[in-house]
N, C-alpha and C positions, 0 to 999 in steps of 0.2 A: 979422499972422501968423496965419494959416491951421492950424488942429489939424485931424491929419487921421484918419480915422474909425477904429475900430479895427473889428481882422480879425476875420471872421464866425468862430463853429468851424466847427472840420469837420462834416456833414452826417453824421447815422446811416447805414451804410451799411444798405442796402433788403435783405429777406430775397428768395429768389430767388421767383418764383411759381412757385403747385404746377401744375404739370402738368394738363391739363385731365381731366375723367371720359374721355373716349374713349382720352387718350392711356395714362392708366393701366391701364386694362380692356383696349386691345390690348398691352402690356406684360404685360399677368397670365397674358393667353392664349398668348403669346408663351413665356414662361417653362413653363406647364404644358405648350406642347405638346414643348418643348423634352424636358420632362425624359418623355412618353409616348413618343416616339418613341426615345428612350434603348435600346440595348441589353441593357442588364440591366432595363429596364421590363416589355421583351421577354421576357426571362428569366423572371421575375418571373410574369410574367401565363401564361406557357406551363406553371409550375408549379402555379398556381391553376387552369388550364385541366383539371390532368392530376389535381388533388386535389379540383375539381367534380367528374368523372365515376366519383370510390369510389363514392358512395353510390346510384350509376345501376349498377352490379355486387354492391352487397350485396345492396341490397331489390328487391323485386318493381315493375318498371314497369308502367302503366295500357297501354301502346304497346306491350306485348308479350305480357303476360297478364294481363287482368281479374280473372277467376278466383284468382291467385294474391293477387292485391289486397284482395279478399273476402277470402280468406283469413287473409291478415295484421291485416284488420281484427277480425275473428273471432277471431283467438289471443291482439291486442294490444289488447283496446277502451281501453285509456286512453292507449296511444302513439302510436294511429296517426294519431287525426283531428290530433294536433300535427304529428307528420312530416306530413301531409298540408299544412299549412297553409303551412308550407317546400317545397312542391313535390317531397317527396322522394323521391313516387311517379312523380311527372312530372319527373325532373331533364332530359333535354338538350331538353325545349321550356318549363323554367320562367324565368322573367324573369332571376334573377341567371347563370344560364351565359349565357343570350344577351347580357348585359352583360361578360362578362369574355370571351365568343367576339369580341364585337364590336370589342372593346378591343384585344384581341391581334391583331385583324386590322389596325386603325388602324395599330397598334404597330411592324408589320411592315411595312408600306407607308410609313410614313413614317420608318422606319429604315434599309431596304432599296435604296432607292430614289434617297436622296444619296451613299449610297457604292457604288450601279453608275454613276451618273455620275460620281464622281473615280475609280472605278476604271479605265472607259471614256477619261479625261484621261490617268489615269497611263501606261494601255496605247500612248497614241501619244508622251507625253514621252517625252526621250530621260533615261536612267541620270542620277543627280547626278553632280556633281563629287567629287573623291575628298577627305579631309578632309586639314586642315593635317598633323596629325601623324598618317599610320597607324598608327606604331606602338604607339599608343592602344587602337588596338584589340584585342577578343579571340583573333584568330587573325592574328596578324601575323610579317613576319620579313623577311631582307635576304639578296640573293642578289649576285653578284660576278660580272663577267663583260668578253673584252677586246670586246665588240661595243662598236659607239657607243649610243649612247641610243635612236635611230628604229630601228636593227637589234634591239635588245634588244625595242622593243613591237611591233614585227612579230610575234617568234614567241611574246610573250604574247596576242597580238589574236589568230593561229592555231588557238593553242592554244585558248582560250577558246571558240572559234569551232564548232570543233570538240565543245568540250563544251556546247553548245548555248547559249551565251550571246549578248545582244544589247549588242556592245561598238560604243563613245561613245570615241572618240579625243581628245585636246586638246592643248594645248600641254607638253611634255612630261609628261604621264598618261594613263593613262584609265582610263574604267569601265564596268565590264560586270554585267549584271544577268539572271538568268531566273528562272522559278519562279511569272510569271504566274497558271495555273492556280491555283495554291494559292488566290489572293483568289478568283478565278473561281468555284472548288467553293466557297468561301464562300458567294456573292452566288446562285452555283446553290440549295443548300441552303436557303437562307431565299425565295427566289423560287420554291424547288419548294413550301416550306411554307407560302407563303400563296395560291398554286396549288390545293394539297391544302384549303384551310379552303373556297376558291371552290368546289372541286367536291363539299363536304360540303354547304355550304350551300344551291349550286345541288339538291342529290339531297332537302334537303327542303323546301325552295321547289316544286320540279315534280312529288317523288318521293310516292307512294304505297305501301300494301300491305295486302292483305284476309288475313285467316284462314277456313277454312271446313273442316267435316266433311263428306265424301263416301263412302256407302255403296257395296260392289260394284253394279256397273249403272246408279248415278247418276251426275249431272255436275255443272255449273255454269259459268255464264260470267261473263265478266270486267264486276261491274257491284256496287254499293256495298250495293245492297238483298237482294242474293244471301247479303253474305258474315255471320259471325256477331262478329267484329270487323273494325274497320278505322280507317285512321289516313288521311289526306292531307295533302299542302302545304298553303301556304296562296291560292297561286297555279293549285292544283289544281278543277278542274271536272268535271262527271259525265261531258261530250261530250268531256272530254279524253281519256277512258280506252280503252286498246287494245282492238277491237273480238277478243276471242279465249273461247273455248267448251272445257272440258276434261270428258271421261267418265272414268272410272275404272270401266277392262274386270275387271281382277282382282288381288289382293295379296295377295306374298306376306310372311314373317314367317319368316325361320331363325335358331335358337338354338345356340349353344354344348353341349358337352355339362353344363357345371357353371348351364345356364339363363338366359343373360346370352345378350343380344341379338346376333347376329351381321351380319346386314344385314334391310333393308327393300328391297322392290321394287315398283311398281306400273306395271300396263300400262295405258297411259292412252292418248286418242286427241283432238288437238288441233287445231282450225282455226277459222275464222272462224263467227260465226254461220248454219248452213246450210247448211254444207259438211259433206260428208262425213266429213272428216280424216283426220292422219295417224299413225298407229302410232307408238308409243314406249313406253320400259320406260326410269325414271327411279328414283334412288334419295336414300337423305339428304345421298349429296357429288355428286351425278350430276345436275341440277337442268335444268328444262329452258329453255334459253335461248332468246330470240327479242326481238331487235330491242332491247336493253333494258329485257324483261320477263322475268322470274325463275318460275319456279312448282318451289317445293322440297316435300319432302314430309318433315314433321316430327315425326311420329309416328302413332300408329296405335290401333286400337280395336277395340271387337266391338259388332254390331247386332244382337241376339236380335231373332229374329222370334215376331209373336205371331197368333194369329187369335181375333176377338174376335164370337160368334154372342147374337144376343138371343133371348128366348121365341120370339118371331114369325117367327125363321127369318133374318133379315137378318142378314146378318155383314161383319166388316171383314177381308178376310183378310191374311195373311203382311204385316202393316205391321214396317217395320222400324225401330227409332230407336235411334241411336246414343247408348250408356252409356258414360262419361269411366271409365278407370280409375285407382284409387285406388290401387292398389297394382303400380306396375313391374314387381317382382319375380314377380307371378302373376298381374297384369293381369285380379285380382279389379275389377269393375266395378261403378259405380250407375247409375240412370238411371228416366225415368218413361215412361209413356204415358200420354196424352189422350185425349181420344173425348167429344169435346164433343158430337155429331151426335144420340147417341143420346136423348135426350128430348125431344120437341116442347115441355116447359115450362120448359126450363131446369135443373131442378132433381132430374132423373133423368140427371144428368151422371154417364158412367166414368172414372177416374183407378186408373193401376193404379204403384206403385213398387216396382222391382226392384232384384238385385242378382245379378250373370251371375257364376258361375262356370265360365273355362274347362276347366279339369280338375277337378270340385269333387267334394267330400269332406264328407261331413255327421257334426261333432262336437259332441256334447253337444246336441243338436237344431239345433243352426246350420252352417248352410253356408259353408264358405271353399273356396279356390283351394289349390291346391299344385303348379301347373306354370302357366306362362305359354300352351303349346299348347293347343289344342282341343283335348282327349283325352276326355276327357268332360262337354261341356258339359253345367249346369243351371243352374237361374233360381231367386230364393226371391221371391214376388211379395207383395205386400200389395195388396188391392183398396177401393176407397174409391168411397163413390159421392152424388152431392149438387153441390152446383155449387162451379164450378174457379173461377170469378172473371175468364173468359178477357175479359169484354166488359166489366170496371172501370174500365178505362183505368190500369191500376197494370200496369206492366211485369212478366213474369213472364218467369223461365229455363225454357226447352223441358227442359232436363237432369233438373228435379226440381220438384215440387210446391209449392205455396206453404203454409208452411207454416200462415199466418195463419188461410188456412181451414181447417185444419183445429185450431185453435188454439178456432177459434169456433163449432164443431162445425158447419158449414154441408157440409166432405167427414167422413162416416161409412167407417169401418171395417166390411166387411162378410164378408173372409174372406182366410186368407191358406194358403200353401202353398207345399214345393219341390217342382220340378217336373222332371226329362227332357225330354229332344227325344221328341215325341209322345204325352208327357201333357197332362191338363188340371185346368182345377178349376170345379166348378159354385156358382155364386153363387145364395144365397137366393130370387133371384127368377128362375131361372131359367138368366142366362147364365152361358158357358161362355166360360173363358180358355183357349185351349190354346197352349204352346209348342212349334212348329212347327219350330224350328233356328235358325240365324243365319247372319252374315255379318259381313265384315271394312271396316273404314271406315280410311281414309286422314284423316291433318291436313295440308290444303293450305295453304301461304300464296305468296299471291301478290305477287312486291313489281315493284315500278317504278323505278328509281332512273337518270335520264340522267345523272348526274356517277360514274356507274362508270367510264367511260375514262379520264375526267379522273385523278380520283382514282389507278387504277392510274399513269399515265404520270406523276404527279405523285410518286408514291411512290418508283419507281424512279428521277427525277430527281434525289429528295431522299436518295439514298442515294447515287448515285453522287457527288453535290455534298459531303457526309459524307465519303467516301472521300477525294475530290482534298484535300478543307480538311484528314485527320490525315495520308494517305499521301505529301503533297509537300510541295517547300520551296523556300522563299523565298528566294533566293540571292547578295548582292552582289562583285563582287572589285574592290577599285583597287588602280592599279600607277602607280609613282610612279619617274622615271630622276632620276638626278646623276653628274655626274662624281666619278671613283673618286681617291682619296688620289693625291697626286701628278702629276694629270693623266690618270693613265693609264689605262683601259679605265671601266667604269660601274657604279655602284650600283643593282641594283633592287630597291625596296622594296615588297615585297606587304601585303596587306592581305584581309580576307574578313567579310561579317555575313552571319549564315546565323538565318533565323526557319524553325521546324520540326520535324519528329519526326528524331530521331538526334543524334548527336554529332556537330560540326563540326569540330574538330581532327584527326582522322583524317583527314577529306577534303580539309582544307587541306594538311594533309600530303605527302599524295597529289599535290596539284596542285603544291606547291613542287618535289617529287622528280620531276616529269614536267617542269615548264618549268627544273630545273639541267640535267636531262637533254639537252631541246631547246637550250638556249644552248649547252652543253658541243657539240652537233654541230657547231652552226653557227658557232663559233670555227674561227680561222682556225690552221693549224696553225703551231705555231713554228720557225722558219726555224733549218737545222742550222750550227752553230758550223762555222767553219775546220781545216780539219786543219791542224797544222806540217809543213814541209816538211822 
């Protein structure tokens, strides 16, 4: 007799294996991109997008004015080189907006773009089937009538038809649906908005724009080393630049009677290098267009002219140089002159620093403004003479003097004076500064921008897409036949889902009372009783 072995246990059951590194990592990606593409990520990032761009409208941008930059640095020495280090003088070309621009763009493309395709599916399905129980629904109700069933959704199908629905027949129901558009101005909407982000980004990938000061009778043309700022793409080149050349013939300046600015004009003459050109009179909203190039005119200035004679008879005459004003409201002015020429050793250098008033008035021995007009212009000069430092290689402002030199006594003080239009003042060694008049300067900037089309046609897309997605609605009806209690004539049971602006019940309403109406015709009339005889 044979004993026979005894049963193995059961085996541990095995844990499952992990998943390989690839398949997790596209799993992770998978889920992240899942939830960027998200709607409200969308959301989300369009709000961060619109809370980047405060601090590119409180503070002074480098992209727009330098000078004010300076400035803030100057009022703020201990805030600013922080903010600076946050880009927050450079906000819409600093790394974190083009991280959250870039994002909201991903965002939108990959949000955008699977619900124009089901919406593209839905647009050729036909309507669903109507639900088991309509009267489940929120706008539902039950109408009586002696048609048969097929007669009864005849003049429901009519009716509908009529109010522009796309009605789906079945075995006794059906259903009918419009309101299309509504998705449509959605998918518009967000298809115009990242449209709109293409043709922002396109305008500073290609887009350019210079600033420049133009005294009456000068010009300038369109070229990087001309202007006194300037910004470009990053795809932007020297030989890419529109070949165009502007003079500024004359400008005007008209005031209000309480002194506040009323318009700017200036007659300017535009063409290609070479060409003669053409006449135009342009203003601050009045800008001159061509081809995609912009030339506005943003404010305005005054150029005293000086004439500057040595011992020996040589003179520089009627130089004119445009002084920044400091003051709007009287377009009290600063500004310097150079005259580096005059010493063969360097060190017999003129530097002269002024300060122009248009209508000026001398109080307490100082001279200020008290009208914005040229009514009676003067100048109060300081004269400095010793070297400028122009050949340091240390960048200096054309506007004003450096001040280091004279810090380190290398520019001397040698006389100062206010002056009238054709006065002068004679300097220790001889020369003579005289104030001669002035002239009026124009601030040009020139911008480039090829996503202006874009952009516009992108804008209006996105508003009218705006419009369709609050002003329309989404509309379902089914209708469902039975035979009526006792065999006799038919039940039909309506039904309606409405997604949308307004109240549905009203319109359900509306349509119940229109199709008792239409069945109430199309009922057959009832056949007259017998009379007795």
């Amino acid at each position: 007799m044979s004993l026979a072995a005894p049963p193995r246990p059961p085996a541990a059951p095995q844990p499952p294996a992990r998943p390989s590194f690839g398949r997790r990592s596209a799993g992770l990606l998978l889920r992240w991109w899942r939830r960027l593409t998200a709607m409200r990520t969308a959301i989300v990032l369009l709000f961060l997008l619109a809370l980047a761009a405060v601090p590119g409208s409180l503070l002074p941008q480098r992209s727009l004015s330098q000078n004010n930059v300076r400035q803030y640095f100057a009022d703020h020495p201990a805030l600013a080189p922080w903010l600076d280090r946050l880009f927050l003088f450079d906000v819409f070309s600093s790394p974190w907006f083009a991280a959250v621009y870039l994002l909201l763009f991903v965002s939108l493309i990959g949000c955008v773009l699977p619900r124009g395709l089901e919406h593209f599916r839905a647009m050729r399905a036909a309507p669903p089937p109507a639900p088991r129980n309509l009267l489940r629904l929120p706008d539902s109700g039950t109408l009586t009538t002696p048609l048969a069933g097929p007669e009864a959704l005849d003049v429901v199908e009519e009716e509908l038809r009529v109010r522009r629905f796309r009605v789906v027949r079945r075995e006794g129901e059906l259903s009918a649906e419009k309101g299309y558009l509504k998705e449509t101005g959605n998918l518009l909407f967000h298809l115009s908005l990242v449209a709109l982000l293409l043709g922002l980004a396109g305008g500073k990938l290609w887009g350019y724009e210079g600033s420049i000061l133009v005294t009456e009778g000068q010009g300038f043309c369109n070229s990087f080393q001309q202007y006194d700022t300037h910004s470009s793409g990053p795809l932007v080149d020297s030989g890419d630049l529109s070949p165009l050349c502007v003079d500024l013939e004359d400008f005007r300046a008209e005031y209000e009677e309480n002194l506040t600015a009323a318009s700017f004009t200036a007659d300017i003459r535009y063409g290609a290098p070479g060409e003669e050109g053409r006449a135009r009179t342009i203003g601050v909203n009045e800008p001159l267009r061509l081809d995609g190039d912009r030339v506005y005119t943003t404010g305005h200035g005054f150029s005293p002219t000086f004439t500057v004679t040595r011992p020996d008879g040589t003179a520089l005459e009627d130089v004119s140089i445009p002084f920044l004003p400091s003051n709007q409201s009287t377009m009290a002015s600063q500004g310097a002159l150079k005259v580096p020429d005059l010493g063969a050793d360097g060190e017999d250098q003129l530097a002269v620093e002024g300060f122009f008033a248009p209508t000026g008035l001398v109080q307490g021995g100082l001279l200020t403004s008290v009208d914005p007009r040229p009514l009676a212009p003067q100048v109060a000069i300081v004269a400095y003479q010793g070297y400028l430092g122009l050949d340091s290689g240390i960048p200096q402002s054309v506007y004003s003097l450096d001040a280091a030199q004279i810090d380190r006594g290398r520019l001397t003080e040698v006389g100062s004076a206010n002056l009238a239009v054709g006065e002068a003042m004679t300097l220790p060694d001889g020369t003579t500064i005289a104030f001669t008049g002035y002239r009026e300067f124009a601030a040009f900037q020139f911008s480039h921008d090829p996503g202006q089309v874009w952009v516009l046609v992108s804008s209006i897309a996105l508003l009218a897409g705006l419009l369709g997605m609050l002003l329309l609605r989404r509309e379902r009806v089914f209708a469902r036949v039975a035979p009526g209690a006792g065999g006799g004539g038919t039940v039909l049971t309506l039904a309606s889902l409405t997604r949308g602006s307004g109240e549905s019940a009203p319109r359900f309403a509306a349509l119940t009372d229109d199709l008792g109406t239409a069945l109430g015709t199309r009922a057959p009339e009832p056949e007259d009783s017998p009379r007795d005889s």
